[in-house]
C-alpha positions as CSV (number, residue, x, y, z in Angstrom):
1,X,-2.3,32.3,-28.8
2,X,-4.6,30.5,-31.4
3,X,-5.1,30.1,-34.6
4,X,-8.4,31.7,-35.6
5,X,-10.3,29.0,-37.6
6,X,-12.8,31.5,-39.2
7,X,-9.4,34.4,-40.1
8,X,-6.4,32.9,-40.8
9,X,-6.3,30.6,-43.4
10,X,-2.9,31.3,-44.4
11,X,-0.9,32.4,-41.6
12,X,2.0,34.9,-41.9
13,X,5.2,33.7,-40.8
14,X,5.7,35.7,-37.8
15,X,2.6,34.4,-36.5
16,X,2.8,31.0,-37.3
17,X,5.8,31.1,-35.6
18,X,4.6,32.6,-32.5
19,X,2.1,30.5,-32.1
20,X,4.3,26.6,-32.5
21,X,7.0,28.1,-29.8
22,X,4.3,28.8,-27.4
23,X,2.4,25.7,-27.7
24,X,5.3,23.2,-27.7
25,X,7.7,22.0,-24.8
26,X,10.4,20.0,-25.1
27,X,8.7,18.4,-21.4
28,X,6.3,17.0,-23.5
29,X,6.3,14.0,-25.1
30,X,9.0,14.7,-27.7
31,X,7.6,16.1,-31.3
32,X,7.3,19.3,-33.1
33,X,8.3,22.6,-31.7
34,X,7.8,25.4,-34.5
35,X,8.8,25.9,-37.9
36,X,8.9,29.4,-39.8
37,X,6.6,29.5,-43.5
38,X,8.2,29.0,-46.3
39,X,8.2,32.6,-48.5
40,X,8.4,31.6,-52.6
41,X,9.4,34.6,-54.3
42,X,7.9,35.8,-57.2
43,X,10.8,34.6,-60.0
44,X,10.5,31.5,-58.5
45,X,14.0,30.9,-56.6
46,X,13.8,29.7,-53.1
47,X,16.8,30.6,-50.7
48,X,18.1,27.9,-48.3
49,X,18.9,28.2,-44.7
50,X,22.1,30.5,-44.1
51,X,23.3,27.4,-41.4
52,X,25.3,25.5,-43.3
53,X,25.7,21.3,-43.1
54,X,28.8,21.6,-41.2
55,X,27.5,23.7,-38.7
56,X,24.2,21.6,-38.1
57,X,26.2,18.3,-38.0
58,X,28.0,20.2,-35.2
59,X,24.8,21.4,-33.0
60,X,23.6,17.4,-33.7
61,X,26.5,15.7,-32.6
62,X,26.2,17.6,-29.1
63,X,22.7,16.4,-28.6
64,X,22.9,13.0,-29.2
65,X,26.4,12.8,-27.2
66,X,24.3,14.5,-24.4
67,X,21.7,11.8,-25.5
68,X,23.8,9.1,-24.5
69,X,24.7,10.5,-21.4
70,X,21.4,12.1,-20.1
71,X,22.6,15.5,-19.9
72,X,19.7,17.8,-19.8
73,X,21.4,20.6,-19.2
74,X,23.3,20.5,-22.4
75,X,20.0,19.5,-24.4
76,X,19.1,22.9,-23.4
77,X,21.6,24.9,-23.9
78,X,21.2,24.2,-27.4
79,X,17.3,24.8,-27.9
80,X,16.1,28.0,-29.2
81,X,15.9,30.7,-27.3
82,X,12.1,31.0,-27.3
83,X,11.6,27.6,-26.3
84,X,13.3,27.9,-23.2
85,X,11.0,29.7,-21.6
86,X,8.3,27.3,-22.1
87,X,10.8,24.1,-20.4
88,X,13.4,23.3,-17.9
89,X,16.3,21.1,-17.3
90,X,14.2,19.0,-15.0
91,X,11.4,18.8,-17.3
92,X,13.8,17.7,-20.1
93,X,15.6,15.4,-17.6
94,X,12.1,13.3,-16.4
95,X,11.3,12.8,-20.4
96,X,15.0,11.4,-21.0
97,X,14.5,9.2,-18.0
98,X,11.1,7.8,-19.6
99,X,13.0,7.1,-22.9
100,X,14.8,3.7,-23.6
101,X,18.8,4.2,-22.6
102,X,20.9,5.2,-25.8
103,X,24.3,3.3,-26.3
104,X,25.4,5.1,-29.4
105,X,24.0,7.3,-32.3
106,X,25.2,8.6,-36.0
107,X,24.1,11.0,-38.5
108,X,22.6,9.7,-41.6
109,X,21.4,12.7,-43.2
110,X,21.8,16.7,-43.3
111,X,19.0,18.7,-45.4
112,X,19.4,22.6,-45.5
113,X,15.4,23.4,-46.4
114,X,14.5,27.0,-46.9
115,X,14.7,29.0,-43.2
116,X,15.5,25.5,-41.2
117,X,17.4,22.6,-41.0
118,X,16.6,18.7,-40.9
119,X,18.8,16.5,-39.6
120,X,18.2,12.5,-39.8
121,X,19.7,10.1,-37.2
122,X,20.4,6.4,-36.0
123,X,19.8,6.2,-31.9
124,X,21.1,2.4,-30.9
125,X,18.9,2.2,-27.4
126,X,19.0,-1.1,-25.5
127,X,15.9,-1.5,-27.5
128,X,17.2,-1.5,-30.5
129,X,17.9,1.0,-33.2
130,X,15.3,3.9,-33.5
131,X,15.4,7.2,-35.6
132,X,15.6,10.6,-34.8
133,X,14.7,13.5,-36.5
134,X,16.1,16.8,-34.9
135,X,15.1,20.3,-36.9
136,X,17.4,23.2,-36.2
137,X,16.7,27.0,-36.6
138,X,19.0,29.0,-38.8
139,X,21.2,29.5,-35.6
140,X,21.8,26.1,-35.1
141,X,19.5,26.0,-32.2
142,X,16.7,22.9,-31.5
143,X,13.4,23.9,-32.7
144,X,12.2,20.5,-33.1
145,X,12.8,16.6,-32.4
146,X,10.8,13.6,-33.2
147,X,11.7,9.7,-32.1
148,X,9.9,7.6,-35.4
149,X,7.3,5.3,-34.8
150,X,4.0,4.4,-35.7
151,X,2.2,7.5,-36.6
152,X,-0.5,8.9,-34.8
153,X,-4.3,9.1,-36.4
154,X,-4.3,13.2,-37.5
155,X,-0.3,12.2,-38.7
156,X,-1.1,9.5,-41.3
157,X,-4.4,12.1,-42.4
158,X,-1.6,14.5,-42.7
159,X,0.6,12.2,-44.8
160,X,-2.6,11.0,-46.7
161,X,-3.6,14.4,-47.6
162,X,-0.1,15.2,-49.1
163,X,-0.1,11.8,-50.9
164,X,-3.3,12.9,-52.5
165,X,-1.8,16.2,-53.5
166,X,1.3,14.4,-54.6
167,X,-1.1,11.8,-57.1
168,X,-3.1,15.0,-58.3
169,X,-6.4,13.6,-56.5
170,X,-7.3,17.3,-55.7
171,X,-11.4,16.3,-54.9
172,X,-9.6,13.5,-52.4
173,X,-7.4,15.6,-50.6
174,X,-10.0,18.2,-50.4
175,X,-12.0,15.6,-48.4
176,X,-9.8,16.2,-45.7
177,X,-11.0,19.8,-45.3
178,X,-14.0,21.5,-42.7
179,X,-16.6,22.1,-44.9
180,X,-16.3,26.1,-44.6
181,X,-12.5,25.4,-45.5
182,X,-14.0,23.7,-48.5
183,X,-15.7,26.4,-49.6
184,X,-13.0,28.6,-49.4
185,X,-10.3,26.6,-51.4
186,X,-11.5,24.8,-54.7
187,X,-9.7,21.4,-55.9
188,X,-8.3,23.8,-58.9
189,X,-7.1,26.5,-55.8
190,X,-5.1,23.1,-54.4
191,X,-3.8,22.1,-57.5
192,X,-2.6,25.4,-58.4
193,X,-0.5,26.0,-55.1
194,X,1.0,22.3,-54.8
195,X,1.7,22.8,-58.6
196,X,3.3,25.6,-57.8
197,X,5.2,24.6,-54.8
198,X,6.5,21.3,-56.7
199,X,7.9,23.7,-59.3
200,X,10.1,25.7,-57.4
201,X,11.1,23.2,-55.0
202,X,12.8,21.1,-57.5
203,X,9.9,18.0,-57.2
204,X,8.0,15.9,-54.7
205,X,10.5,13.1,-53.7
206,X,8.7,11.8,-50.7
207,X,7.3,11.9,-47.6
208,X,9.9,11.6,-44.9
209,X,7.9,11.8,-42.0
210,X,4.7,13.3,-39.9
211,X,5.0,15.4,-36.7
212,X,2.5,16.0,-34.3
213,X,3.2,19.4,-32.6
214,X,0.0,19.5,-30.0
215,X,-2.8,17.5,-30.2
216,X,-6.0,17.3,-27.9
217,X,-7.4,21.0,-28.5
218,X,-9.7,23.1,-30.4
219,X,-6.7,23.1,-32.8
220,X,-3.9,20.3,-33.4
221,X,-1.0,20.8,-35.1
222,X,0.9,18.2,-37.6
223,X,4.4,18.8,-39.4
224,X,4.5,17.2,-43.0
225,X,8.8,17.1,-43.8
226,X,8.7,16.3,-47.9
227,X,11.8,16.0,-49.4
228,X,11.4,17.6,-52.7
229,X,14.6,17.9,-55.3
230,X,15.9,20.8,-54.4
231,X,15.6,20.7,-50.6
232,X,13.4,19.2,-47.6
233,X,10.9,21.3,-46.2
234,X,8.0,21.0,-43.6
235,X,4.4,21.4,-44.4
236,X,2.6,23.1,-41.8
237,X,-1.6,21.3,-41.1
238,X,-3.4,22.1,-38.7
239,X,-6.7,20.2,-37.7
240,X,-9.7,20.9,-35.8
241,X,-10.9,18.9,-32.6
242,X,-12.6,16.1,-34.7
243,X,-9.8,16.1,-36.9
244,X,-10.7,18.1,-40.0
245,X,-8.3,20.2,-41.5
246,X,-8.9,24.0,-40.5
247,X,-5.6,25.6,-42.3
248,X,-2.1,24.7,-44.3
249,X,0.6,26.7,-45.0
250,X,0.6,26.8,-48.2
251,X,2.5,30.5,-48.7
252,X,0.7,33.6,-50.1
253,X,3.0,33.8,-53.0
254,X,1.4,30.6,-54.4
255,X,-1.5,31.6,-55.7
């Protein structure tokens, strides 16, 4: 399933999240599975996750004990449900073996965001220490994991775009757009649904980090997670083969 470039500028949330789980596996090089779209409502309160800190702390510490270890079968066990049909315990197993061996791990960091979860932490690996950023669903499932490192050339455009948004340089980040996207969505249309979304979310913080869910097609997917005052949340963009942004997730509400 695909994003059409021409129809859906702004997905719906069922759909967007049809199409991450299918074109993610956790047999891949670890990144982005899927992430739902955000919903503002229309008196401005945003809801956050019904999985509560405790409960994702719990799910995390299982996968980075099972980290250590090399225990595939327990990394799946706790992925979503939809994503296990698109990996295995041996594919899982062959990417843990290509990864450098982990001697310990802690949590740093727990953010509820609206319908998901981010956790940040620490991964000692004979290496060195690296950082992991797991997402979890609102069952405390896997729906996404990302080992930091130098970001890849649509994830700093991503993270560039955002910044642009961030410094109200709305002809800038509209730069980053397919010309027919351009047409479609006028710097004032860009700063009236970042505006928006600052509002409610309690303010831009910062970028945390970039995701790249698939790359190499007619479209690529990036996560944006921006920790804003009230919560983190992830920033759906989605690119076109010669890297030109084709769609963001900017909800419907936020117009």
């Amino acid at each position: 399933m695909e994003l059409r470039q021409n129809r859906f500028r702004f997905a719906p949330r069922v759909l967007k999240l049809s199409v991450c789980l299918l074109s993610l596996s956790l047999g891949l090089p670890m990144g982005l599975s899927a992430l739902t779209l955000p919903t503002v409502a229309a008196q401005e309160s945003i809801q956050k996750t019904t999985l509560s800190p405790a409960e994702a702390t719990k799910t995390a510490q299982i996968l980075l004990r099972a980290l250590v270890v090399q225990d595939a079968k327990t990394i799946y066990g706790q992925i979503s449900e939809a994503l296990r049909s698109s990996t295995t315990t041996e594919l899982i197993q062959q990417r843990l073996k290509r990864r450098p061996q982990v001697k310990s791990s802690r949590i740093v960091d727990v953010s509820p965001g609206i319908d998901d979860t981010t956790v940040d932490a620490m991964v000692e690996t004979i290496k060195g220490d690296v950082p992991l950023i797991m997402v979890l669903d609102q069952k405390g499932k896997l729906i996404a994991w990302k080992w930091s490192g130098q970001a890849l050339p649509i994830e700093q455009s991503a993270i560039d775009f955002v910044n642009d948004l961030v410094s109200a340089r709305w002809i800038a980040a509209r730069s980053f757009l397919e010309l027919s996207f351009q047409q479609e969505l006028k710097p004032q249309d860009l700063q009236r649904k970042w505006t928006k979304l600052n509002r409610v979310t309690g303010g831009f913080q910062k970028v945390k980090d970039a995701i790249v869910a698939s790359q190499g097609g007619e479209q690529q997917l990036v996560l944006v997670t921006i920790e804003f005052g009230d919560l983190t949340d992830n920033l759906f963009v989605i690119f076109n083969s010669q890297g030109e942004i084709i769609n963001v997730d900017f909800s419907a509400d936020l117009v």
